[in-house]
TIROVO-242432 format. One line per 3 residues: number of its first residue (from 1); their letters; for each residue x, y, z of C-alpha. Coordinates in steps of 0.2 Angstrom, whole numbers, plus 5000, padded with zeros to 4 digits. Example, Ala and Ser with C-alpha at 12.3 -4.5 7.8 and 13.67 -1.06 7.14 Angstrom:
! TIROVO-242432
1	AS	5062,4978,5039; 5068,4995,5036
***
This chain:
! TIROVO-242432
1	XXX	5011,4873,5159; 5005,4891,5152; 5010,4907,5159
4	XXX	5002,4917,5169; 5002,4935,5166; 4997,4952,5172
7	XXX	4995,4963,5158; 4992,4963,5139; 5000,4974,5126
10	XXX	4994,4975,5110; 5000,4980,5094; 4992,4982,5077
13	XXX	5003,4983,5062; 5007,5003,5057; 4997,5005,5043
16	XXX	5008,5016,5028; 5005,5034,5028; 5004,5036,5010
19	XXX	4986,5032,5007; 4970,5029,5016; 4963,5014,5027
22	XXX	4952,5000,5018; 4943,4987,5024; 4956,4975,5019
25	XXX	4965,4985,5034; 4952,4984,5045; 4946,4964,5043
28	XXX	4965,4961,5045; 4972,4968,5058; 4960,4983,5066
31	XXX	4944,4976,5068; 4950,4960,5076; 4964,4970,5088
34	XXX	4949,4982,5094; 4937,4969,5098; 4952,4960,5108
37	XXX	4956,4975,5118; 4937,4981,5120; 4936,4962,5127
40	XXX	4948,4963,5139; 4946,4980,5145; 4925,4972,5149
43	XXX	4936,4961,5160; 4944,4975,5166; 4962,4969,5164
46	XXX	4977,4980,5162; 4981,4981,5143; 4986,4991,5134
49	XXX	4983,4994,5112; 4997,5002,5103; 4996,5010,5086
52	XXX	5002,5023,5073; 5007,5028,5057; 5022,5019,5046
55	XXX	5029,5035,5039; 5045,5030,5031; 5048,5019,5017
58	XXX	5050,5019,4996; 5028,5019,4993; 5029,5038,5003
61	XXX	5046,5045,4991; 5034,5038,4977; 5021,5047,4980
64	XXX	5029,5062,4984; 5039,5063,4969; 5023,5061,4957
67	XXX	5014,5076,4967; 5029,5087,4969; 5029,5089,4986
70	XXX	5041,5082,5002; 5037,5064,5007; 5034,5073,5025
73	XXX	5021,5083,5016; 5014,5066,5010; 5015,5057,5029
76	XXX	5006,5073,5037; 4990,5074,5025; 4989,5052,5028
79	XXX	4992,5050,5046; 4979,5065,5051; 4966,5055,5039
82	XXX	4972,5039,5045; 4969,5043,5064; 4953,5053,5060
85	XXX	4945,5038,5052; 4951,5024,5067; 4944,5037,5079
88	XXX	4925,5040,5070; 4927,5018,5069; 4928,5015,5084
91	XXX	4945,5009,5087; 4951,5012,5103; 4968,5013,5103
94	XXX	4976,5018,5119; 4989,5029,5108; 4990,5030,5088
97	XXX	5008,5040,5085; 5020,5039,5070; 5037,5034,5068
100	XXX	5043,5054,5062; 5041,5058,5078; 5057,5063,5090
103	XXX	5056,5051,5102; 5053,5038,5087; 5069,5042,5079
106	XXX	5078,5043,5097; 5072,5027,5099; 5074,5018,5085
109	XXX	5094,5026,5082; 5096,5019,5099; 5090,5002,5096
112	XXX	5101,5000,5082; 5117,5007,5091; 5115,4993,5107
115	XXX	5114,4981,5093; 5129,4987,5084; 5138,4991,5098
118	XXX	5136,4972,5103; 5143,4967,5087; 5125,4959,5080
121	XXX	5126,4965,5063; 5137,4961,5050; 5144,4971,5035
124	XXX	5143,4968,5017; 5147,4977,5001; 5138,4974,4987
127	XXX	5132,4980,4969; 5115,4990,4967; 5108,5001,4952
130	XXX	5115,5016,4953; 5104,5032,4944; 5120,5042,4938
133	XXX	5109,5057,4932; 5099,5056,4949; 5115,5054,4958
136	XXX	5108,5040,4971; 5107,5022,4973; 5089,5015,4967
139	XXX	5079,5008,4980; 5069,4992,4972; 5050,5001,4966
142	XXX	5065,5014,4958; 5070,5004,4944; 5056,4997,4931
145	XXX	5057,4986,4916; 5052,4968,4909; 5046,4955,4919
148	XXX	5054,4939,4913; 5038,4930,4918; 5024,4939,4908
151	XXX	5031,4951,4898; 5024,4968,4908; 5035,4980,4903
154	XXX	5029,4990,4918; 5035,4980,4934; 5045,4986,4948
157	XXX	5062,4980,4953; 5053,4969,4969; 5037,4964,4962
160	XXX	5027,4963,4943; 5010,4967,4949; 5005,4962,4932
163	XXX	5005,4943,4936; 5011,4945,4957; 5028,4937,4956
166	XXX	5042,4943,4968; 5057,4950,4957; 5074,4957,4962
169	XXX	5078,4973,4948; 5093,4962,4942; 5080,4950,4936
172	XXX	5070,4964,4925; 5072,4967,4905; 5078,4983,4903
175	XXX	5079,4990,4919; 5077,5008,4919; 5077,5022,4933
178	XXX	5059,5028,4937; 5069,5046,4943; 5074,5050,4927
181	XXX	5074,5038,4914; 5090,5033,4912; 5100,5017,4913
184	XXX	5106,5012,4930; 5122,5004,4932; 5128,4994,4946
187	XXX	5140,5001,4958; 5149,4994,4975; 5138,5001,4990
190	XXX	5140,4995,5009; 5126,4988,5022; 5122,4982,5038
193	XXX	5113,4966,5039; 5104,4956,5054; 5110,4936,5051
196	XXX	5095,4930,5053; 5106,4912,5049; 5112,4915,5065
199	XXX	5096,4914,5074; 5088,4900,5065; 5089,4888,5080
202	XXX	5083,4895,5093; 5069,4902,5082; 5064,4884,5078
205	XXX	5063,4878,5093; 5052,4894,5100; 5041,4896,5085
208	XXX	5039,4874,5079; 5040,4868,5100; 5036,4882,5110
211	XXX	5021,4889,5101; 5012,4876,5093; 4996,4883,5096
214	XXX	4999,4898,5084; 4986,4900,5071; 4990,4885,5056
217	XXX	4992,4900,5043; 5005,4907,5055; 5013,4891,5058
220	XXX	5014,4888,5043; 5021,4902,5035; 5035,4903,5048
223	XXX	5040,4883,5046; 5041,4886,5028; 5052,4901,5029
226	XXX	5063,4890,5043; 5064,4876,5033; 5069,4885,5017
229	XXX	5083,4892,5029; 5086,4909,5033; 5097,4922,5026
232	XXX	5106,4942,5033; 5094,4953,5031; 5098,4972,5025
235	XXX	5094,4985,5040; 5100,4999,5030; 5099,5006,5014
238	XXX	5103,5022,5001; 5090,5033,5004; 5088,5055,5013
241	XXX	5071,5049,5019; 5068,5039,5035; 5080,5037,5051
244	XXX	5099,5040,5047; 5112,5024,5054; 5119,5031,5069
247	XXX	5136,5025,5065; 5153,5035,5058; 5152,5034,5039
250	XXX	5136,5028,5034; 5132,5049,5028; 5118,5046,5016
253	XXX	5109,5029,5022; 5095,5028,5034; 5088,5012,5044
256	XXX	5079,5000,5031; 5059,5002,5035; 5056,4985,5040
259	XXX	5067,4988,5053; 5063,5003,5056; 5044,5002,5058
262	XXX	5040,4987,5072; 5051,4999,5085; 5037,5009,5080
265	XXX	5027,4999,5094; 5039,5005,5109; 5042,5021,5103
268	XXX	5025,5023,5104; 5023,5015,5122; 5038,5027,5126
271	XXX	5029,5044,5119; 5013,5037,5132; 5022,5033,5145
274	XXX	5038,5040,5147; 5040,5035,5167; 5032,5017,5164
277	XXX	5037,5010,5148; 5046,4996,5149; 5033,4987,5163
280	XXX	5025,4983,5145; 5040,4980,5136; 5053,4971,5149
283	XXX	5043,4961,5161; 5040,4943,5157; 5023,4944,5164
286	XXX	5016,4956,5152; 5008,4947,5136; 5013,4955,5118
289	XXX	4999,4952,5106; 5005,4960,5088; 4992,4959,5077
292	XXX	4994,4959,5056; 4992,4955,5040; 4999,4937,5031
295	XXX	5013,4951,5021; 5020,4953,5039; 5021,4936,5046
298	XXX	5039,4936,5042; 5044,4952,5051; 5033,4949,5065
301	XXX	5035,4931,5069; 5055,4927,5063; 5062,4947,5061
304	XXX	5056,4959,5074; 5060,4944,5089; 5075,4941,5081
307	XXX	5080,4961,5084; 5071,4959,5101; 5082,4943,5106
310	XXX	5099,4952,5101; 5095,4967,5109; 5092,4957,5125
313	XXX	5079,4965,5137; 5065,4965,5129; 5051,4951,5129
316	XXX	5046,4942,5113; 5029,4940,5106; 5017,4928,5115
319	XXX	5004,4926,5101; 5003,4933,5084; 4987,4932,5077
322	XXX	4986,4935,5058; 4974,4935,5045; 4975,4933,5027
325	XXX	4970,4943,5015; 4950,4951,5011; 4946,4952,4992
328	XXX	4934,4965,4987; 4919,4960,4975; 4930,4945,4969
331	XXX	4948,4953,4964; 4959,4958,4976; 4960,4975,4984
334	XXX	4971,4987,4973; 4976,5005,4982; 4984,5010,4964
337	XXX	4969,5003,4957; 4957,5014,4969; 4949,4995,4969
340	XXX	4944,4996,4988; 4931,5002,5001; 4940,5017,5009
343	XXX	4935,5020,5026; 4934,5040,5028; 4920,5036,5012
346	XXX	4910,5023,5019; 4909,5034,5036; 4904,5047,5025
349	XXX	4891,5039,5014; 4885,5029,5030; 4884,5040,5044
352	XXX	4879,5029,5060; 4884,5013,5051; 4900,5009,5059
355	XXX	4894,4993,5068; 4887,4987,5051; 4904,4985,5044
358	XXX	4912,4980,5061; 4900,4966,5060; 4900,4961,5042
361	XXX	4918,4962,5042; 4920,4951,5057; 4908,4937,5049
364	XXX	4918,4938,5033; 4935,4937,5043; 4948,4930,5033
367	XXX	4956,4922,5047; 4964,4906,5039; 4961,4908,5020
370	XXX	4957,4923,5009; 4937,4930,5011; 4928,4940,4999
373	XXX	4919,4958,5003; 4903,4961,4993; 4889,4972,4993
376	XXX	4875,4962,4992; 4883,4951,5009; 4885,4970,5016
379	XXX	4866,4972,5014; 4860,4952,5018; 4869,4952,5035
382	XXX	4864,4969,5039; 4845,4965,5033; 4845,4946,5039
385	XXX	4855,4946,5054; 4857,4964,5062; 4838,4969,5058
388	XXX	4830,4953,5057; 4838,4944,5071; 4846,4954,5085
391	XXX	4837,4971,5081; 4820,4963,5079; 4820,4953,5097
394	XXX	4826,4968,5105; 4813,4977,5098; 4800,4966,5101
397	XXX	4807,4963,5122; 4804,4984,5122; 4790,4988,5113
400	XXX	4779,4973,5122; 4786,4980,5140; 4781,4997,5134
403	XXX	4762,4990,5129; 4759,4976,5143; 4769,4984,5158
406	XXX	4771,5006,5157; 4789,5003,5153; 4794,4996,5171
409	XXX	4804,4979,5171; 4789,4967,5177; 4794,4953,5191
412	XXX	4797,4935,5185; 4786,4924,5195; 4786,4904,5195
415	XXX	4798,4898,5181; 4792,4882,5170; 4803,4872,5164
418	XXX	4806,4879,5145; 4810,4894,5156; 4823,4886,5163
421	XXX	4830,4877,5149; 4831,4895,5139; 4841,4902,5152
424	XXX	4853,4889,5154; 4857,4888,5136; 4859,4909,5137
427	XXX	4872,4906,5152; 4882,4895,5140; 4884,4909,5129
430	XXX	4896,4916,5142; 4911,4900,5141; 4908,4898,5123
433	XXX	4913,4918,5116; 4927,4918,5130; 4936,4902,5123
436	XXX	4934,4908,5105; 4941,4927,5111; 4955,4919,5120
439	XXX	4960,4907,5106; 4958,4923,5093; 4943,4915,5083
442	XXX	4933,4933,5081; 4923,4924,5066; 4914,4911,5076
445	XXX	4915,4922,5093; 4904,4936,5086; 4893,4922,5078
448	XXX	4890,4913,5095; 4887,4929,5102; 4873,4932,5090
451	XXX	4865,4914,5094; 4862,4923,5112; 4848,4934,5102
454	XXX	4842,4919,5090; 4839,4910,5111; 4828,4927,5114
457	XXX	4821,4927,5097; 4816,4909,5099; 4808,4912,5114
460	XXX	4797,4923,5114; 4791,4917,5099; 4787,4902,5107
463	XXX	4783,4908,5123; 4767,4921,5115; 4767,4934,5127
466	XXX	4754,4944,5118; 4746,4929,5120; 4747,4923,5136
469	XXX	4742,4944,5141; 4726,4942,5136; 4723,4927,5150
472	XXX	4736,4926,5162; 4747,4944,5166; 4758,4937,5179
475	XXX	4763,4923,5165; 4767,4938,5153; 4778,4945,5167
478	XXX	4789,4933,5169; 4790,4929,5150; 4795,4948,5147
481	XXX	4808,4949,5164; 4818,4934,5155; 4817,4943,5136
484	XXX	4824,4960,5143; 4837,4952,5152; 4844,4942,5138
487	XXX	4844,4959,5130; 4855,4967,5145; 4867,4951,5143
490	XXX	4866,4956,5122; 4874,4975,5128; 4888,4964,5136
493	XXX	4893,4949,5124; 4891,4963,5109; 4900,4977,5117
496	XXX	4918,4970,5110; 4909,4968,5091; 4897,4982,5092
499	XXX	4902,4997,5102; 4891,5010,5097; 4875,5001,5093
502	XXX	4878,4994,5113; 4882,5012,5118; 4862,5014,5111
505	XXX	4856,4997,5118; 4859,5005,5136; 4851,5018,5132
508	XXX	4836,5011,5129; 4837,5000,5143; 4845,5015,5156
511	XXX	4858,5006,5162; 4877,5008,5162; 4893,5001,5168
514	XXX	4889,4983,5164; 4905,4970,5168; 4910,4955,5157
517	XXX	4909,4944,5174; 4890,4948,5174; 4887,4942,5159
520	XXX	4874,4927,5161; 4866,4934,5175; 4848,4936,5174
523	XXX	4847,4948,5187; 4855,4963,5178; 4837,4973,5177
526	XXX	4828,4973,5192; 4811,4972,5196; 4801,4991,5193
529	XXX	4815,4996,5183; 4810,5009,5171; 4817,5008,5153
532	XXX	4820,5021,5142; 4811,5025,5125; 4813,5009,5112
535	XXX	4818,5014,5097; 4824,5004,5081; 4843,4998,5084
538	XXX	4846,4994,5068; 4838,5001,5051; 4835,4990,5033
541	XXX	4847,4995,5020; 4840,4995,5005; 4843,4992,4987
544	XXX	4846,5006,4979; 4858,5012,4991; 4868,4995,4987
547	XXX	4866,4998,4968; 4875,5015,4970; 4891,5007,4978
550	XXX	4893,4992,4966; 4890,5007,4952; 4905,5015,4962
553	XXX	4916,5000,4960; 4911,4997,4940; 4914,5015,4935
556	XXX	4931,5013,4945; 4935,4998,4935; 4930,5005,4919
559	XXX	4942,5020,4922; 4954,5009,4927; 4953,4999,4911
562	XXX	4953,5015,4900; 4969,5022,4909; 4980,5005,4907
565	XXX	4972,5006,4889; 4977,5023,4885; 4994,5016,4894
568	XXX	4998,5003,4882; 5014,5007,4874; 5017,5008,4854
571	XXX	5024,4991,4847; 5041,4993,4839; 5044,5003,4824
574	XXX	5043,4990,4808; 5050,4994,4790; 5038,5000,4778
577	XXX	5040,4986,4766; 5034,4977,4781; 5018,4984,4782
580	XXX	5016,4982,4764; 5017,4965,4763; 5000,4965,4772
583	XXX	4984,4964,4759; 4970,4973,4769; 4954,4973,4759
586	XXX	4937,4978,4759; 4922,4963,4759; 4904,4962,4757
589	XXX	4897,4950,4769; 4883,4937,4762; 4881,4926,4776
592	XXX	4885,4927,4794; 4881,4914,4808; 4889,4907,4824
595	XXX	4899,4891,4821; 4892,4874,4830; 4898,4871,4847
598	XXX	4911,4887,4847; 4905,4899,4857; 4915,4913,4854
601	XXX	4916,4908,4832; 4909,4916,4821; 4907,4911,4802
604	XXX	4909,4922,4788; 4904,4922,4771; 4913,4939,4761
607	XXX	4909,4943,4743; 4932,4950,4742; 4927,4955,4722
610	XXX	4936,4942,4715; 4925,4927,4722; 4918,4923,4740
613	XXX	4928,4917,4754; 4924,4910,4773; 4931,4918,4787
616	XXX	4930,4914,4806; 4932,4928,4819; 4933,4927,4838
619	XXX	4919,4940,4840; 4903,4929,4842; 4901,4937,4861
622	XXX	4900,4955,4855; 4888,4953,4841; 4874,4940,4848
625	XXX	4862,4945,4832; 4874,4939,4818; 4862,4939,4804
628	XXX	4860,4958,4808; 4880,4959,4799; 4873,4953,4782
631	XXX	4876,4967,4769; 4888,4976,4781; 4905,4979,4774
634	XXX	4921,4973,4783; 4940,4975,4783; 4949,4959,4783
637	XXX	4968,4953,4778; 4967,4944,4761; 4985,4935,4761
640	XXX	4984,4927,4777; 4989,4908,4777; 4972,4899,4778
643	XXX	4970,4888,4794; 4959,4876,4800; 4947,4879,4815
646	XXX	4932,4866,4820; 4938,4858,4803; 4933,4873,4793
649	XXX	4948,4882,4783; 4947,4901,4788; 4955,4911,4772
652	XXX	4963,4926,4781; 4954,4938,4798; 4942,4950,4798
655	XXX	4951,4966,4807; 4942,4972,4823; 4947,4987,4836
658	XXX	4949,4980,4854; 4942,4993,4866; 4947,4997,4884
661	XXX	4934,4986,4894; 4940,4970,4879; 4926,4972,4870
664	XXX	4930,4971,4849; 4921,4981,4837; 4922,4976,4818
667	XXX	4932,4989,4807; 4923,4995,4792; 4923,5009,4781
670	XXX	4911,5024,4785; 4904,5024,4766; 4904,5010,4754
673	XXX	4916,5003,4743; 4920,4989,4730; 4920,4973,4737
676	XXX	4941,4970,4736; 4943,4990,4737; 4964,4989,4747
679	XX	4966,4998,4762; 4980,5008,4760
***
């Protein structure tokens, strides 16, 4: 038997304040939240849409400590940017705050003393890197060195983002401390942990029996993370930045900021409503939607009501709804990389344009697997779907008003029965967006939505009213009556998707104040109703304007390529007698051509002054003209050990520089020289 509830809060992960929001952001956890809390506010239910800014954590002391200013100078430029952005978006949270705020700290310190107090920690002493030139303990993204899995001498003590994998710093080659340089050594510190062990069976049993009908991806995630079995989890850590521990001798350690950060959510509630609070929090018949990324799962689904059920009073979770991740032109979005769509730019660069990327977002919603952003997409469904389909029947509803009838809503007379049968399959529109909104499938409700103005385009291209006007005016009456109110119905089902492209569509047809309950009504404009001026809802994007932000995203990859080029450290010093055991030479080459069925071979024929030699060399890709190399001269190692390739012996390599994009480039001399000149 389901519950019955009186009020919904939702909560959309707090995104960190030390950088700007993407549309991996948004396709993940804001877009979907918004259209959630828009929909259920049409239905004019209580809710209630928490947000804010995660302003604590190691990414923020980063940051701060490569520009040289305090880590709360850092959180107040992001979270002003942040907020600006959601608000120009669209996203209508009913509070976005932060978790450097009083009554967050307040809240927060006071959280974890009810817990402590109850006895629902343990404490552990254990060994970390310790900077003895920095004087602190290193946090994780503190300490580089060698990643044992790929040999990136850059990855961090908790990830290698070189090849993805999850490290601890003990597993690292090398470790060294990103504060100054040194060697860290390990030294005894003391922590507070939640034992998650201890709450592994009654989180089975409400997660894998009582909420079956959680998202698979969800499911999934939480069941593996269950079976594998669960272990204490830190809540505090070494660190001057974030909330102190509120207990006698923890001087120096604050609340770890996965902790920290989901009481984020009722401080937030709290800072709104200070007198009424804990109606949302307390009551078992509100609803508690969080809605996140797959990289919280964890915190969200096993953590946070872990916390919630040792404190005791608080309600747990009734639906966590989370996508996975959005790639962005086929590779995955990259804030280090600048490998993203940043949101304050797009608003910027496509004024008017927010319910373009609502909507392109929402079709590409990566709501069970990874999905992929691209341009091209942005401009199809803008062009083929916004323009073509749902601006071109609207459009054509107004315009053919305006022509046939002075812009006053006509009366629909007799119905035939194709009449009927249009409006019948419009009315089922209604039941079909509601079950995918309840069940959180925003993908397929947004596209159900849009079949509404695929029914009106159909008709009236069937029905002919430009047609039928020429003969019969109280046909084309009735034709237009049913067409502008399937486009009053569209300004509701949208209004949760497309907020300010509805705001216009209202506009144009002069009314306001339209409820979800009346969608499906085909009385919602009545007869001598006059509209307001019809203008184009949606515009064509065009090419070139797509071509500028795929060149964007190139240059940013070439300077990315450059910069980890430029990066790439010095190999180890070598003996000079080393070196000189190399025998690099000069050759003339007489014949060049690709080998048979190896693409990337190429086989050369060098006159080396003694006699003439083949060589094959890896470069076929760069050089598709290989004839055009005959005559050149080329640097190549002459005392290489021959080997066989596509059963031709290869008698040393021709030498060539690798550039930052990968592309090689034979090495030759800039004058000519003897064939077999040495280069010493």
């Amino acid at each position: 038997m389901s519950k019955e509830f009186k009020r919904t809060l939702i909560t959309s992960a707090l995104p960190y304040a030390n950088g700007p929001v993407h549309i991996g952001h948004l396709a993940g956890v804001y877009v979907p939240a918004d259209i959630y809390a828009r929909y259920l506010r049409l239905k004019n239910e209580e809710v209630l849409f928490i947000g804010g800014s995660d302003e604590h954590g190691i990414p923020i002391t980063i940051k701060a400590r490569k520009e040289g200013v305090t880590p709360q100078d850092i959180v107040d430029r992001y979270h002003g940017m942040i907020k600006k952005s959601f608000e120009e978006f669209g996203i209508t949270f009913d509070i976005y705050s932060r978790t450097t705020s009083d009554i967050h700290r307040e809240t927060a310190s006071g959280f974890f003393r009810t817990l402590y107090d109850k006895g629902a920690f343990t404490e552990q002493e254990s060994e970390q890197y310790y900077d003895e030139e920095a004087g602190q303990y290193l946090a994780d993204r503190y300490i580089t060195g060698g990643c044992p899995h790929c040999g990136n001498e850059k990855a961090y003590g908790d990830q290698c983002e070189q090849c993805g994998t999850s490290l601890s710093p003990t597993d690292l080659i090398n470790p060294k401390s990103a504060l100054s340089g040194a060697v860290p050594v390990m030294r005894k510190t003391k922590h507070w942990y939640l034992p998650l062990d201890k709450h592994e069976a009654w989180l089975r049993q409400w997660i894998l029996e009582e909420h079956k009908e959680w998202k698979s991806n969800v499911y999934g995630q939480c069941k593996s993370w269950l079976d594998l079995g669960l272990q204490p989890r830190a809540v505090s850590r070494d660190l001057d930045w974030g909330v102190p521990v509120p207990v006698e001798g923890a001087e120096g350690k604050v609340l770890y900021v996965w902790f920290d950060a989901p009481i984020g959510y009722i401080s937030n509630t709290r800072e709104l409503l200070p007198d009424s609070w804990e109606k949302w929090w307390k009551q078992e018949d509100t609803k508690l939607v969080h809605f996140i990324g797959k990289d919280n799962i964890v915190f969200h689904c096993i953590v946070f009501p872990a916390m919630l059920k040792a404190e005791g009073s608080f309600i747990l979770p009734e639906n966590v709804p989370s996508n996975e991740f959005l790639n962005l032109e086929g590779d995955k979005i990259s804030t280090s990389r600048n490998w993203a769509v940043w949101l304050h730019e797009y608003l910027e660069e496509f004024p008017g344009k927010q319910d373009v990327l609502r909507y392109v977002l929402t079709a590409n919603a990566p709501e069970t697997k990874d999905n992929d952003f691209t341009w091209k997409d942005f401009q199809a469904r803008n062009n083929n779907e916004l323009v073509a389909v749902f601006g071109n029947f609207v459009n054509r509803a107004l315009v053919l008003t305006q022509k046939y009838f002075n812009n006053k809503v006509p009366a629909a007379g007799v119905l035939t029965e194709y009449d009927r049968d249009t409006i019948a399959e419009a009315q089922k529109v209604k039941a079909a967006v509601e079950q995918l909104l309840e069940t959180y499938h925003f993908r397929e409700a947004q596209k159900e939505a849009m079949n509404l103005a695929r029914i009106g385009n159909k008709y009236l291209a069937d029905a002919e009213p430009w047609k039928t006007a020429k003969t019969d005016m109280e046909r084309t009456a009735t034709i237009l009556n049913i067409a502008l109110q399937i486009t009053a119905n569209l300004s509701i089902v949208f209004e949760p998707f497309l907020p300010f492209s509805t705001v216009r569509l209202r506009t144009f047809l002069q009314v306001e104040g339209l409820l979800w309950e009346q969608l499906g009504s085909f009385d919602l404009l009545p007869e001598g109703h006059t509209l307001g001026k019809a203008e184009l809802l949606f515009e064509k994007i065009e090419d070139e304007v797509i071509e500028q932000q795929v060149q964007k995203l190139l240059n940013t990859k070439k300077e990315n390529e450059e910069s980890e080029y430029r990066a790439m450290p010095v190999k180890e010093n070598i003996q000079f007698d080393t070196f000189e055991k190399l025998d690099i030479r000069v050759g003339t080459v007489l014949e060049c051509e690709k080998v048979p069925k190896a693409d990337k071979l190429l086989r050369f024929l060098l006159d080396d002054g003694l006699q003439q030699r083949i060589i094959l060399s890896g470069i076929a890709a760069y050089y598709p003209n290989p004839a055009e190399l005959v005559g050149r001269q080329v640097c190549f190692i002459a005392n290489l050990e021959p080997r066989k390739l596509r059963g031709i012996f290869s008698e040393g390599m021709i030498l060539s520089a690798e550039n930052a994009d990968g592309s090689l480039a034979l090495v030759q001399p800039t004058r000519e020289v003897l064939p077999g000149s040495k280069v010493v």
